[in-house]
Legacy VTK file of the C-alpha trace (Angstrom):
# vtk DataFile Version 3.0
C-alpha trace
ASCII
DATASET POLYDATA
POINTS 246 float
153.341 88.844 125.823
156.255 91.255 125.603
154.915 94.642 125.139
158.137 96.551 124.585
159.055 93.976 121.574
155.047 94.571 120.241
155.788 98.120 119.987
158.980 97.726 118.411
157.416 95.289 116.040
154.881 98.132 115.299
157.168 100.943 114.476
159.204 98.324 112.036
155.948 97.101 110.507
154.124 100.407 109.987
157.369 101.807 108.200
157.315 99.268 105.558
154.083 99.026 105.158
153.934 102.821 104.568
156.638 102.728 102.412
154.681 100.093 100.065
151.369 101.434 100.186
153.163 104.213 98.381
151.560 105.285 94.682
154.880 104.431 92.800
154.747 100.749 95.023
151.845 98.711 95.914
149.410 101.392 95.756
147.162 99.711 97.752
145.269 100.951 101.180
146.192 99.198 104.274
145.099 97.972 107.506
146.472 94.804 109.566
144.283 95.268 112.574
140.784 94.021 111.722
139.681 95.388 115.716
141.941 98.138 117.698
145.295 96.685 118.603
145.877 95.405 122.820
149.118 95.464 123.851
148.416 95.865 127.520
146.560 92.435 127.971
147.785 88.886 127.537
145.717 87.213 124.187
143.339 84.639 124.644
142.748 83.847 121.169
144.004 85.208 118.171
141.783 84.886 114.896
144.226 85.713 111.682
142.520 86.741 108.074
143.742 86.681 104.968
144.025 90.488 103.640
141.511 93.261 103.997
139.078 93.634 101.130
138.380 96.421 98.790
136.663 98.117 95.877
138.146 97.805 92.250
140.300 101.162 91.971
140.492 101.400 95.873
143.856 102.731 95.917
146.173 104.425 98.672
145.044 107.904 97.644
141.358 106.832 98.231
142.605 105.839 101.898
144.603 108.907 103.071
142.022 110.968 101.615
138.942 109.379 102.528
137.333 111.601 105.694
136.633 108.520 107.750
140.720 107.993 107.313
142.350 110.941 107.468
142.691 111.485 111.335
144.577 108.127 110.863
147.190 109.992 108.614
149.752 112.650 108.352
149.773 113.784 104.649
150.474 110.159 103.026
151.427 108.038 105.983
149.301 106.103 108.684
150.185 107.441 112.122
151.165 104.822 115.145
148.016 105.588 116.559
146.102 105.159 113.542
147.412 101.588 112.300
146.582 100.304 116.047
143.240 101.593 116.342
142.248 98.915 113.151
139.457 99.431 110.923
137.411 102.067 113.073
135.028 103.220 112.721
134.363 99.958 110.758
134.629 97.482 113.054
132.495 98.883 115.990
129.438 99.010 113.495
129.878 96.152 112.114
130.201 93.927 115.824
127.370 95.938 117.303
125.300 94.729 114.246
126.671 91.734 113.616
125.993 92.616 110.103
129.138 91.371 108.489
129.314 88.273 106.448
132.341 87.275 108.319
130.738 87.827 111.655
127.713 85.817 110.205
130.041 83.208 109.500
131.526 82.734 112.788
128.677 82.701 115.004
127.490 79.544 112.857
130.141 77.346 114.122
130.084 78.789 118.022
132.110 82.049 117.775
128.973 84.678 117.966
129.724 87.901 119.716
128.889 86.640 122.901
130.978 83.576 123.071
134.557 86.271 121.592
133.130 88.216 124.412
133.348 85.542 127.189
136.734 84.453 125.807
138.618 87.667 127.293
141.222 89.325 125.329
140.728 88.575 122.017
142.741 90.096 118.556
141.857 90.017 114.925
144.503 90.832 112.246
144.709 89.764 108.946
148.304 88.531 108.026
148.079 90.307 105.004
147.701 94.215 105.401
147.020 96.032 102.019
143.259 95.762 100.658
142.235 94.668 97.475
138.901 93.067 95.699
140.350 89.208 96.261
143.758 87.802 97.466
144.842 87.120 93.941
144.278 90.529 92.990
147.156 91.083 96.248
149.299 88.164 94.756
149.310 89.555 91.187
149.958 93.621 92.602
152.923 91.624 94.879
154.524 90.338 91.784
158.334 91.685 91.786
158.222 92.485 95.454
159.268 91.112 98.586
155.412 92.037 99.951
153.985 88.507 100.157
157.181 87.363 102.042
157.808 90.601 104.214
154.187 90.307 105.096
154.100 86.653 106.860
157.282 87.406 108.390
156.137 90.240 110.318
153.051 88.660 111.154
155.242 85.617 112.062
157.188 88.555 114.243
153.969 89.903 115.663
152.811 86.447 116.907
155.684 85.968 118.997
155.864 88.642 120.359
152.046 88.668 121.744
152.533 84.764 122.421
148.797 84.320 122.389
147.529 81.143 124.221
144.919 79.847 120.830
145.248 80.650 116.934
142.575 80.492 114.348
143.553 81.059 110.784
140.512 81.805 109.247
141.424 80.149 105.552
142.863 77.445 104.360
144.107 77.321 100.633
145.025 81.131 100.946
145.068 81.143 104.458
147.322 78.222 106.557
148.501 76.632 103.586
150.539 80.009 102.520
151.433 80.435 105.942
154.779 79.147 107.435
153.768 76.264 110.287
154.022 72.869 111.418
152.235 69.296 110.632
149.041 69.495 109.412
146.020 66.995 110.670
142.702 67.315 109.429
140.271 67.259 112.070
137.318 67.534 109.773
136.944 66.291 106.216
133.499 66.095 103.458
133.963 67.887 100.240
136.726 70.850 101.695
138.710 70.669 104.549
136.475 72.076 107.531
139.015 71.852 110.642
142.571 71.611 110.132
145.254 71.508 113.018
148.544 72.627 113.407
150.853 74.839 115.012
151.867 78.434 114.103
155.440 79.805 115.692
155.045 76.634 117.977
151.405 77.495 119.120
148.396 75.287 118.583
146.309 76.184 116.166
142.933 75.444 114.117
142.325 76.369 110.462
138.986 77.010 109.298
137.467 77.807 105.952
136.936 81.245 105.525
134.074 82.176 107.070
133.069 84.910 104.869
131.556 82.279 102.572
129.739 79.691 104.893
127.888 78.009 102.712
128.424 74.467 104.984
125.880 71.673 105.315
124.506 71.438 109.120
126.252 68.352 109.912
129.369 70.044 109.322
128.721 73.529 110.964
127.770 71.628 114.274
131.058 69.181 114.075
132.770 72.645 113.895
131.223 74.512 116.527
132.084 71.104 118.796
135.543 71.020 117.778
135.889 74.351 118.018
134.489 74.332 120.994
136.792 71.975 122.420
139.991 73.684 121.239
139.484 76.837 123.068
138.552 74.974 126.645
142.255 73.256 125.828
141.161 69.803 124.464
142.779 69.993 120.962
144.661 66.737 121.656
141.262 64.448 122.575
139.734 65.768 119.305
138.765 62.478 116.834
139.583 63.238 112.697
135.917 62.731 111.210
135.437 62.073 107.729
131.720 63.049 106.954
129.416 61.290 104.730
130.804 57.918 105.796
LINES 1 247
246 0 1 2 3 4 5 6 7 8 9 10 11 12 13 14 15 16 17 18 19 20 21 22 23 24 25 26 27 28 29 30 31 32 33 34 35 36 37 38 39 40 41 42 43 44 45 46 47 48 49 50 51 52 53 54 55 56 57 58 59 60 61 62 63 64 65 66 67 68 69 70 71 72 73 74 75 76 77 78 79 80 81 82 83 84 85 86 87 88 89 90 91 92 93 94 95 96 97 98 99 100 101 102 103 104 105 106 107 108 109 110 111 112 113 114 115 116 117 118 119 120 121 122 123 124 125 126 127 128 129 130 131 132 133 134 135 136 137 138 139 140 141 142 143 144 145 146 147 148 149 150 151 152 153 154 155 156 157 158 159 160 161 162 163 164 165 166 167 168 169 170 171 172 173 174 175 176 177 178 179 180 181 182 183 184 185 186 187 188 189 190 191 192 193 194 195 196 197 198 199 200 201 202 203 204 205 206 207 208 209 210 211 212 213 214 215 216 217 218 219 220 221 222 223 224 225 226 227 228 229 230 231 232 233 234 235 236 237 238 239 240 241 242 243 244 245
């Protein structure tokens, strides 16, 4: 981990993402830290969403002037210490309650709270900052810009530079498949793709279905939570692909 390149990367990303967010751009809110940012400790794991979600008609203006927001801003743009504190006060109420779908989602395959806990260092950031009510809607608001592009390059930029040890992209069809990284093997395989590896900017990596919408049979939730399991106590290589319902 480099701290003096993750704060440079910071300042770069926060300008163009302010600039974008803009009313006469994107007009979209924005966030790319799902938890507050750590650029003191080295990263254990990683876990990288898609893009933030949002309300039809969420716009920037409903961001900057939204109370829960606006100590995060200076008129119209987010403040350094704002974009690296993440979604608060979101994402404390939502891990203390474990009331998030997403949250839900993880625990089922062996990433509850107290397992992230026991990991160390952990971040969250979704690879796509600017909020909307689906990725498409991002994709189709994107349209004309150099957004899409910009945005996997700095996250491409941010992984580097915080070098962390494990990677889970949570997604696959909108999440590693849109991302820039190296031969795919799937792990897991029934009716989706339920592990895939690779490697993002040279790390190792696993790519999950979003868990948002965890809607898996049992047989496949526990072959998760063991491969899973296996990846983050550094056994990734003695993992066996399993085709299920064979």
């Amino acid at each position: 981990m480099d701290k003096k390149k993750l704060e440079a990367w910071a300042e770069k990303a926060l300008d163009y993402y302010n600039e974008m967010a803009q009313e006469t751009k994107l007009n979209l809110s924005f966030y790319q830290f799902q938890k507050p940012a750590d650029f003191d400790n080295e990263c254990e794991l990683l876990l990288v969403g898609l893009n933030p979600g949002a309300e039809e008609g969420w716009g920037y203006a409903s961001q900057y002037n939204n109370p829960n927001w606006q100590p995060c801003f200076e008129g119209k743009r987010m403040t350094m210490e704002g974009f690296l504190k993440g979604n608060l006060p979101a994402w404390e109420d939502s891990w203390k309650s474990g009331s998030w779908n997403l949250l839900k989602g993880l625990s089922l395959i062996g990433l509850g709270k107290e397992r992230l806990d026991g990991i160390g260092n952990w971040q969250y950031i979704n690879y796509v900052p600017f909020a909307t009510n689906g990725f498409k809607a991002f994709e189709q608001k994107a349209k004309g810009t150099d957004a899409f592009s910009r945005c996997i390059e700095l996250t491409e930029e941010f992984i580097q530079c915080l070098s962390p040890k494990r990677i889970i992209i949570m997604g696959t069809a909108n999440g590693v498949d849109k991302l820039r990284h190296g031969k795919d093997t799937v792990l897991l395989r029934g009716r989706i793709r339920y592990i895939v590896k690779t490697t993002i900017c040279d790390i190792p990596a696993l790519a999950i279905p979003h868990p948002s919408y965890a809607n898996w049979p049992v047989g496949a939730r526990e072959e998760m939570t063991r491969m899973i399991g296996m990846y983050l106590d550094g056994k990734v290589d003695e993992i066996e692909e399993i085709v299920l319902g064979r």
